[in-house]
N, C-alpha and C positions, 0 to 999 in steps of 0.2 A: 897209036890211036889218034884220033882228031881231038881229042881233048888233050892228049900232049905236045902234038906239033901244034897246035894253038896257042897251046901257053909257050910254047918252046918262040912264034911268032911276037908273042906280046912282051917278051924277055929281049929279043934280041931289038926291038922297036925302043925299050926301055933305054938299053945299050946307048942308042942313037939319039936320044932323046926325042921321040918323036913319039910323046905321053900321050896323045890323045889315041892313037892305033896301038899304043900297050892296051891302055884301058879297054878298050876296046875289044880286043883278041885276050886278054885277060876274064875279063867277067863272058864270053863265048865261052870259055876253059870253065870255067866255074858252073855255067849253065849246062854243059856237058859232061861233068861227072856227078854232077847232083841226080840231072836224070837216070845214070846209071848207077845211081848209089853206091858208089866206088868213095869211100872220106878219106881215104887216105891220100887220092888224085887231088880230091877237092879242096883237104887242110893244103897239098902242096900249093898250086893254083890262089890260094888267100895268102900262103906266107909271100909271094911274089905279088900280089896285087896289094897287100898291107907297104910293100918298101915302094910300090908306085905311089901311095897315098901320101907316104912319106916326102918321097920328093917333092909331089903339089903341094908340101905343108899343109895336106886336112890330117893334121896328127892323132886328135879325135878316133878319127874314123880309120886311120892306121894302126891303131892300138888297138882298138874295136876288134879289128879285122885279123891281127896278128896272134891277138888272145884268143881267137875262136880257132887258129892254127893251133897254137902252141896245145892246146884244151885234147884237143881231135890227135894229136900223135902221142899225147900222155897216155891218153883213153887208148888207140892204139899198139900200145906198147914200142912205138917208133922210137926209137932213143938218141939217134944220130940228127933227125928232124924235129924232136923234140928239146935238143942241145942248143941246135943253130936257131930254133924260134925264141930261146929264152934270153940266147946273147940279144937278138935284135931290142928284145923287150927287155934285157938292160940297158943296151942304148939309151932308149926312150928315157928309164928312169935316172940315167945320168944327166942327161940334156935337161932333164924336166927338174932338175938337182939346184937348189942354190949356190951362187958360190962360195969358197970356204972364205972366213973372215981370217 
């Protein structure tokens, strides 16, 4: 579909480092399966644009964006994308972790 070779584009842009045409062909991906009320394209499409937010350091807006995935493939009954959103979102709370005394 055009909302997976889209995201499949803004992935492979990611790759390269060349974040502003992930973002870019990322939230296209997202505007594209919203419209066709397809959530489980769409959590996909946020778990990859939450690890672009990542990278730019808006972490914020990363977490945000990761937890509205991980929500959408629980709800789903996704389990294998429900798995990999939650590693990410322990990432997060490792990083975000004090370190040990």
């Amino acid at each position: 579909t055009e909302g997976a070779a889209t995201r499949t584009l803004g992935k492979i842009a990611r790759a390269q480092q060349n974040l502003d045409v992930a973002e870019d062909c990322l939230q296209r991906s997202l505007a594209i399966f919203d419209s066709l009320k397809n959530p489980f394209e769409l959590a996909q499409s946020q778990y990859h644009l939450a690890l672009l937010q990542r990278d730019r350091v808006n972490l914020s807006e990363a977490r945000a964006t990761l937890e509205t995935a991980h929500a959408t493939f629980i709800r789903l009954g996704a389990r294998a994308e429900e798995q990999r959103a939650r590693a990410a979102l322990d990432q997060f709370d490792a990083a975000a972790s004090p370190p040990a005394e």
